[in-house]
C-alpha positions in Angstrom: -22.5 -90.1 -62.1 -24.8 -90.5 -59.5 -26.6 -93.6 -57.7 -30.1 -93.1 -58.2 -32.0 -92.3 -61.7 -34.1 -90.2 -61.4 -37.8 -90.1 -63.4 -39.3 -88.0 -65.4 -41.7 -85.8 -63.4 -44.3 -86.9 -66.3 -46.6 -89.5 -67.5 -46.2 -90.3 -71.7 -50.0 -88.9 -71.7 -48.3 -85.3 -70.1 -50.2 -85.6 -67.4 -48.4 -85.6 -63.8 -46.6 -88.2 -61.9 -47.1 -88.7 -58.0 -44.3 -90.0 -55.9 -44.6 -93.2 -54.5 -42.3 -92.5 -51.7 -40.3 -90.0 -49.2 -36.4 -89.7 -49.1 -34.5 -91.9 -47.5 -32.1 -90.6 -44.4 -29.4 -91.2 -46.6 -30.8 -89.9 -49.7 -31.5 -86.5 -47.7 -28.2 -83.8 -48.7 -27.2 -81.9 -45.8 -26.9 -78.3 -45.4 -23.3 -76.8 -47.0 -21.2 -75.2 -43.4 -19.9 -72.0 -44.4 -16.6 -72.0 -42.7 -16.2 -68.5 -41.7 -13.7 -65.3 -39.9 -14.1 -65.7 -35.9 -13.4 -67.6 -33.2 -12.8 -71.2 -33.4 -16.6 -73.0 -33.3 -16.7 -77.1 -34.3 -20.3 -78.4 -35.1 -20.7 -82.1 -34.7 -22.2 -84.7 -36.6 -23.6 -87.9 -36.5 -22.9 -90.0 -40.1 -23.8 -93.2 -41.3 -22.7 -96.3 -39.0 -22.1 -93.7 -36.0 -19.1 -92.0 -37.3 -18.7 -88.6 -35.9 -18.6 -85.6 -38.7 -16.3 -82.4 -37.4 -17.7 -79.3 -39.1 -15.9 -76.1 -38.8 -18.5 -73.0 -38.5 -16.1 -70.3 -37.4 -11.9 -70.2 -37.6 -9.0 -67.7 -36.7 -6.3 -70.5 -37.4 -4.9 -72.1 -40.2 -2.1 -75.1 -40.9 0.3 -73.7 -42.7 2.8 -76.3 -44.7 6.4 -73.9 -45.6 9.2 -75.0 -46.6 10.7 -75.4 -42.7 7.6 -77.5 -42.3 4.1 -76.9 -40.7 3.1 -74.1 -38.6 0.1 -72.9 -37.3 -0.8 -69.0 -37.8 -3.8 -66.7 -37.6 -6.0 -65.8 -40.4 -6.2 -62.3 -40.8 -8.3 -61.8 -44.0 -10.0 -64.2 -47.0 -8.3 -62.2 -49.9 -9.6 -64.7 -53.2 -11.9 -67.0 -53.3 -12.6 -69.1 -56.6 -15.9 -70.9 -55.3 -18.1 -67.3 -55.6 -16.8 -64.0 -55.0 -19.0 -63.0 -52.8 -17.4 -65.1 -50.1 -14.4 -62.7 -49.8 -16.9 -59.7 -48.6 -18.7 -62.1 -46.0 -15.0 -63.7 -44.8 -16.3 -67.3 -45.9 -13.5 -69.8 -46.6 -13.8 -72.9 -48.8 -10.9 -75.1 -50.2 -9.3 -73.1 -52.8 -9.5 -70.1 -51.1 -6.5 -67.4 -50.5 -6.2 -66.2 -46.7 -4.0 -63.9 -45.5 -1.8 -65.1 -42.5 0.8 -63.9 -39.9 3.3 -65.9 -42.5 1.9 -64.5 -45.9 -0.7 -65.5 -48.9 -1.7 -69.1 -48.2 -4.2 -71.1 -50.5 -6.5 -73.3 -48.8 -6.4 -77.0 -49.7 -8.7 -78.9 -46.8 -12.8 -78.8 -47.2 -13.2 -76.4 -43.9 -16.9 -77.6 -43.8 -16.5 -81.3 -43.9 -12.7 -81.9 -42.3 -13.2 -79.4 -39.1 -9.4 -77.7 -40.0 -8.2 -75.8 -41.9 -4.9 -76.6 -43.9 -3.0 -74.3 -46.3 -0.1 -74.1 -48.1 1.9 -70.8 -48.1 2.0 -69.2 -51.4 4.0 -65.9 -50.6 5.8 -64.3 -48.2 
């Protein structure tokens, strides 16, 4: 559920409503990062209270977790991805997504975008 309520966009006569104010900074949604096929590129942010934000524009690496226990391996290929299926014809990767690797099939579990790495876990050989 989210913070703020919003009004209706109408009076109870029908006629319109002005707003009585701007957004707020932190009110303001940023613009998604499409994580995508190339070499590694890390956009940095600025968040709330001076925290630095890592965002991960382009990647040829992946974290894999096996069963020996993590190794890191090139992405050759964005196979399936759950969050729109165009993504796999433009090589975009988001959390969920199945990328082929050196090792085998992995499935993506980190938010590429927002984390600035991404972490898999191997699915098949």
């Amino acid at each position: 559920m989210s913070r703020y309520v919003k009004r209706s966009k109408l009076k109870g006569t029908g006629g319109k409503l002005k707003s009585f104010r701007k957004k707020k900074k932190t009110e303001v949604v940023a613009d998604s990062n499409l994580t995508r096929l190339g070499l590694n590129k890390i956009k940095t942010k600025r968040a709330r209270s001076g925290l630095r934000k890592n965002s991960l524009l382009f990647a040829n690496s992946a974290n894999i977790v096996t069963k020996d226990g993590v190794k890191k391996s090139k992405i050759l290929d964005v196979i399936k991805n759950k969050s729109n299926r165009h993504f796999v014809r433009e090589d975009i990767i988001t959390k969920g997504a199945i990328i082929k690797t050196e090792l085998g099939l992995a499935k993506v579990t980190s938010r590429p975008g927002q984390d600035g790495s991404i972490n898999a876990i191997l699915v098949e050989k």
